[in-house]
Structure formats: C-alpha cells, structure tokens
C-alpha positions as CSV (number, residue, x, y, z in Angstrom):
1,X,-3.6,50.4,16.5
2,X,-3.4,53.1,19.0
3,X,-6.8,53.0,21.6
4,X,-8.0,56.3,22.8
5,X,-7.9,55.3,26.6
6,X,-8.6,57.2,29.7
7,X,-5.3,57.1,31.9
8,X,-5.3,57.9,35.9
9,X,-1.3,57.8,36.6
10,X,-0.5,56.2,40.8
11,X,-1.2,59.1,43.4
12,X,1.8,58.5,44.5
13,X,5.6,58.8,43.2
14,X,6.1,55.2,41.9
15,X,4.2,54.1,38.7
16,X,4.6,50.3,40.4
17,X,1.4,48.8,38.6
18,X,-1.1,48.7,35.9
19,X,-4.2,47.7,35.9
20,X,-6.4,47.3,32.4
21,X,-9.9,47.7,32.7
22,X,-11.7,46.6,29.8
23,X,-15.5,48.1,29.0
24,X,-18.5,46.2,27.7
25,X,-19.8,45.6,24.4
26,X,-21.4,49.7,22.7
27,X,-19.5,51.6,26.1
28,X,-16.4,53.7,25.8
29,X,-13.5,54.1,28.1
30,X,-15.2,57.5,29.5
31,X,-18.4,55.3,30.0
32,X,-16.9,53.0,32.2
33,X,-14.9,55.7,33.9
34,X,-18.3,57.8,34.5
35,X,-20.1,54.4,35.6
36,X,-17.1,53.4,38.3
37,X,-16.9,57.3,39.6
38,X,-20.5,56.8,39.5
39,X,-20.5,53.9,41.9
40,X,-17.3,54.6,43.7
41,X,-18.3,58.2,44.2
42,X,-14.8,58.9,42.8
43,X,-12.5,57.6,40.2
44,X,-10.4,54.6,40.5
45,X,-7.0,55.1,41.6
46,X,-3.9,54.1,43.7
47,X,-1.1,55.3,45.0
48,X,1.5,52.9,42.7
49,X,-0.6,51.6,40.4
50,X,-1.8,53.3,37.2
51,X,-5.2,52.7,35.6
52,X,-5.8,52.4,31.7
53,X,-9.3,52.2,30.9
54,X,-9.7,52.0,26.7
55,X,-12.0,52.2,23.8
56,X,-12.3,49.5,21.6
57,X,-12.5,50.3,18.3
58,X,-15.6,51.0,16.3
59,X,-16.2,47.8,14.0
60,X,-19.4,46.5,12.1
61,X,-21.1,43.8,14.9
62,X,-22.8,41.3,14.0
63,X,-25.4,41.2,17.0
64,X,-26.4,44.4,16.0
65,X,-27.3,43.9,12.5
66,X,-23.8,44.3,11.0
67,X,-24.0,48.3,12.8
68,X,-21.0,50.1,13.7
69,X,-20.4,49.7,17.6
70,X,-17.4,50.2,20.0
71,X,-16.3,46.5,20.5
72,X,-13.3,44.4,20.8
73,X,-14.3,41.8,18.4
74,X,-17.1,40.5,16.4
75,X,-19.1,37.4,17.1
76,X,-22.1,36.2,15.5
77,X,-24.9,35.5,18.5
78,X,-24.4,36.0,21.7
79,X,-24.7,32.5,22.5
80,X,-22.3,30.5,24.9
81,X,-21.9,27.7,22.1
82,X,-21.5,29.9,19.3
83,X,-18.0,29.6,17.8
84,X,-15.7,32.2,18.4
85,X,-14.8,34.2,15.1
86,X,-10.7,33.9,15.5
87,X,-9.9,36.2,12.9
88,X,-11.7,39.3,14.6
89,X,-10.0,38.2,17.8
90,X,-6.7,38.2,16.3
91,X,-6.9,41.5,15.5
92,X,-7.5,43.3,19.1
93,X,-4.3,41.0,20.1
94,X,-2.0,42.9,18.2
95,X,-4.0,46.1,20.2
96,X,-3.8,44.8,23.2
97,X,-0.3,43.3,23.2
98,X,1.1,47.2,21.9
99,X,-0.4,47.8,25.3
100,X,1.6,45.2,27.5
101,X,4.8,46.2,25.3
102,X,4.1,49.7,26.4
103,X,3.9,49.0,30.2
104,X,6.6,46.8,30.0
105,X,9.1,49.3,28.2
106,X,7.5,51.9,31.4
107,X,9.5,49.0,33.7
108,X,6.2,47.4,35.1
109,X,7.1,43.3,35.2
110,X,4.4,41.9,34.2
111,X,3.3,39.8,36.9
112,X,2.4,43.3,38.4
113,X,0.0,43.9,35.6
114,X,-3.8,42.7,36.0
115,X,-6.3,43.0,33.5
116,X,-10.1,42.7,33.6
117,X,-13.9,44.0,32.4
118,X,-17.0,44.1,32.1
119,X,-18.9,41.4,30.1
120,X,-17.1,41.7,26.6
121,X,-14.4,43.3,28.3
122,X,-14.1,40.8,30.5
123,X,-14.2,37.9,28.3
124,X,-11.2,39.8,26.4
125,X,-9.1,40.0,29.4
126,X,-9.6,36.5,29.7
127,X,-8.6,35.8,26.6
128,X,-5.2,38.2,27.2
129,X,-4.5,36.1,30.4
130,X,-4.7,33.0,29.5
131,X,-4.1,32.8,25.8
132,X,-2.0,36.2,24.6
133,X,0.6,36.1,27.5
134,X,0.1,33.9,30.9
135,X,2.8,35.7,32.7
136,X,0.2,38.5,33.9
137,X,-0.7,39.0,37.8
138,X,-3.7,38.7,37.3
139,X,-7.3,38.7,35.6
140,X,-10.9,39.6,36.5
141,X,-14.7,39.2,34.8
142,X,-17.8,40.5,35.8
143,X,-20.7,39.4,33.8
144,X,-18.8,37.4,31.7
145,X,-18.3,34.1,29.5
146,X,-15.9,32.5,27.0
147,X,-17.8,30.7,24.3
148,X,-17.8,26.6,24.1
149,X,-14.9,25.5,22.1
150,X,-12.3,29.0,23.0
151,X,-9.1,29.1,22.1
152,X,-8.4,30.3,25.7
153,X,-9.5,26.4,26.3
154,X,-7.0,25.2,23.4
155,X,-4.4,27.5,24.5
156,X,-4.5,26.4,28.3
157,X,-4.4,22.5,27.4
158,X,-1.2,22.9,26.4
159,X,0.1,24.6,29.5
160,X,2.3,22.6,31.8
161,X,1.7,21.6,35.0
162,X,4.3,23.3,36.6
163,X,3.4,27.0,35.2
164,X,2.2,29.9,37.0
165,X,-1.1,31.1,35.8
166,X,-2.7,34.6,36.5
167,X,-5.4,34.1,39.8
168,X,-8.7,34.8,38.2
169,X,-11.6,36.4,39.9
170,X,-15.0,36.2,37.9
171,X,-18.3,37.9,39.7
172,X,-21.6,37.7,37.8
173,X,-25.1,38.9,38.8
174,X,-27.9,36.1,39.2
175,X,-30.4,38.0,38.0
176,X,-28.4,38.7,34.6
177,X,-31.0,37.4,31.8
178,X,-28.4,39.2,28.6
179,X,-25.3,36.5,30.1
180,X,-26.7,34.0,32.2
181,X,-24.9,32.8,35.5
182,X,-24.8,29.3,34.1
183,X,-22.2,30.9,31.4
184,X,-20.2,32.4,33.9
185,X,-20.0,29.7,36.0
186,X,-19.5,27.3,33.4
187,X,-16.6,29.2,32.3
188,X,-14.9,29.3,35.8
189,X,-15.3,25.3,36.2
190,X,-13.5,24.6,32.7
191,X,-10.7,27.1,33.1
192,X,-10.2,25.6,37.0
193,X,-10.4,22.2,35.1
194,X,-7.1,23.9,33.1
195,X,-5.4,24.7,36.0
196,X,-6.8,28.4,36.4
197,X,-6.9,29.0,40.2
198,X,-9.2,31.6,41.8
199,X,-12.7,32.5,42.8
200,X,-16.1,32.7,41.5
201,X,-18.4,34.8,43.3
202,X,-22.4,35.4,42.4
203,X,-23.8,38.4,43.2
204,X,-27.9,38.2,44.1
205,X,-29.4,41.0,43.3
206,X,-27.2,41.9,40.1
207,X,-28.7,42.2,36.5
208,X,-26.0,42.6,33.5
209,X,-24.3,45.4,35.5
210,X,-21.5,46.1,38.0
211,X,-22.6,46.7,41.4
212,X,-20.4,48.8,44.1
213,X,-19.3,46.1,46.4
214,X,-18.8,44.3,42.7
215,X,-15.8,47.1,42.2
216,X,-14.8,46.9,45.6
217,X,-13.5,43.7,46.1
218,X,-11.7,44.2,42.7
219,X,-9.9,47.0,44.4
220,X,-9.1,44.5,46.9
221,X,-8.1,41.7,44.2
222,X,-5.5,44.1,42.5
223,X,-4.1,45.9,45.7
224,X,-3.5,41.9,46.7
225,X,-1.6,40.8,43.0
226,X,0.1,44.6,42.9
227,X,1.0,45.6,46.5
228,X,3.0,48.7,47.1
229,X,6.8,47.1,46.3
230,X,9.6,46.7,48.4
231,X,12.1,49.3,46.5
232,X,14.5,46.7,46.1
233,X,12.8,43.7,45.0
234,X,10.9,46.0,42.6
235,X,14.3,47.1,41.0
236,X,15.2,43.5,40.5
237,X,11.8,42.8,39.0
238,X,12.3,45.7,36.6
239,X,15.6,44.7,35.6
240,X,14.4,40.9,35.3
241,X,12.1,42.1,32.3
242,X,14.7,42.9,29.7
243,X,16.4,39.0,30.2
244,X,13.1,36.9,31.0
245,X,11.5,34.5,28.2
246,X,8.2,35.9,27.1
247,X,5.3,34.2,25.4
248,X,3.5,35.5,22.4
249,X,5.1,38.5,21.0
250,X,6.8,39.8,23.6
C-alpha cells in the first residue's frame, strides 16, 4: 500500500538522508506538518536530508468504538498491558518496509535513515527500528509506549551482543494523563535492558503534545545520526547497499 505522505526534498543538492516522521493516532501527515510549521514557525527541512511525513491508513479502531480513524494499527485499550493485536501490526510492515525499499533503491544506506513520531507514531517507529529492520540510524518517541509483552521485546531478545542497534531518543511530557510518563519510561528501561542505547528525556510542563524545544532537539538527534556526508564515504555507503545482508524483507 501506497501512503499519501507529505515530502520536503534536502534544500540542498544531495538527497543524503531520510527522516520518517510518523503522526499520532486520528492526525494526518498535513496535520503534523501544520502542527511542526506551527511550532517551528516553518517547515522541517535540511539541506541533505529529505523528510517524509505519511498518513496511515483509515481502519476501523477499536478505542473508538470500532470508528473509521487514520491509524497505523488497531489495538483494543489503550492500556500499557494490553496485548498487542500482531495481525493489524503486520500489516503496516509491509507499508512501511515499501517505504525503506524505496529510500534504499533512491541510494540512502540505511544507517542514514531515522525514523520517529508522535505517540502512535512513535510507538510504530519503534517497532520499525527494533523489530522490522535494526540496521536503521536511528529512532525517536515523543509521548510514547510499547505495550507489556511487544514483539519489539521478543524480537530484540534475540539480538546478539555484538550488533549495532539504532540510538533511541524518547521524550514524554509529565503532565501527559492520555500516555502516562511511567509508560514511557518503562518502555526506555526494558529496551536499554535489550541493549537499546540512548536517552530518555521528560519534559515538565508537557500534556500528550509536542512542545518546540521537544522538536528541536530532534533536529539536533537526526542532524547528529545523518550529518552532511563526506562525498566519498557517502559513495561507498551507497554502493555498500546493493551487497550488504539485510534483515526482514529487504
């Protein structure tokens, strides 16, 4: 399946980079673009790095009745210990690999793609991180949780010591009553217990929303995994993708 998506190409002559930006639960991919211009007082963009921001697909969700709603998968509460419904998962996999496919075919490596959202969206790109392919640069979550028992969880155990996982950056409001910050945090500790490295950063005065300086230091994050290359090494790293081992379906 083929997401409508909102595409800002790199400002400057090298498409270098691409970050996924993943919306939250009922939003749209020009809902979170209008909410980071919002914020940011213009859109996102860099000079080597192109930004996909998508739509999930409209799907009956539970939560919500059994109503049609822009989401990447169904669950059935919105509860940390719920169990994940693997079969609705499954499906925005397929989505979301065409995606990585996609930017790999445009010669991005894909240790220079990072992908990351906003509650829902961010629990999916942990999910494509850390279960769908591990070879990514990088992941983010703000207001986010994976549910007790993931697969993410499964998927990681079985990781070896010796592997290079995406960094991980997960920010999450205290004052969020619809995902608490025990969630988030609980999250972080078990995938650090898996060998996930990175940071987790409260925010204090944040409800279930992205704040500015929230946006900002994920700038920062994905300037830091996808720098501006060295044209040489970049080459090599292009050329490396047709011969290197991928996981999943890759």
């Amino acid at each position: 399946m083929r997401l409508i998506e909102k595409v800002f190409n790199p400002t400057g002559k090298k498409h270098a980079g691409t970050l996924i930006f993943f919306h939250g639960s009922g939003d749209t991919g020009n809902g979170m673009t209008d909410w980071i211009r919002f914020l940011l007082g213009h859109d996102m963009e860099f000079p080597h790095i192109k930004v996909i921001i998508p739509t999930a697909p409209v799907q009956p969700y539970t939560p919500m009745g059994g109503e049609n709603s822009n989401v990447w998968f169904n669950r059935k509460r919105i509860e940390m210990d719920c169990p994940e419904i693997r079969t609705s998962l499954a499906s925005i996999y397929d989505t979301v690999n065409e995606m990585l496919v996609r930017e790999l075919a445009a010669g991005v490596p894909l240790n220079r793609i990072v992908v990351g959202g906003f509650s829902m969206g961010g629990a999916l790109a942990m999910h494509t991180g850390y279960h769908l392919n591990r070879d990514l640069g990088g992941v983010f979550a703000i207001s986010s949780f994976l549910n007790t028992g993931s697969i993410v969880y499964d998927s990681l155990g079985c990781v070896s010591q010796d592997e290079k996982l995406p960094e991980l950056l997960m920010m999450h409001g205290e004052r969020d009553t619809l995902v608490p910050l025990e969630w988030g945090q609980t999250t972080f500790d078990e995938l650090a217990k898996l060998g996930v490295r990175g940071q987790f950063v409260p925010h204090h005065t944040a409800l279930h929303e992205i704040k500015k300086d929230q946006l900002l230091r994920v700038i920062d994050f994905v300037q830091r995994i996808i720098p501006e290359p060295d044209d040489n090494v970049f080459e090599s790293a292009k050329q490396d993708t047709a011969t290197v081992n991928r996981k999943g379906k890759l």
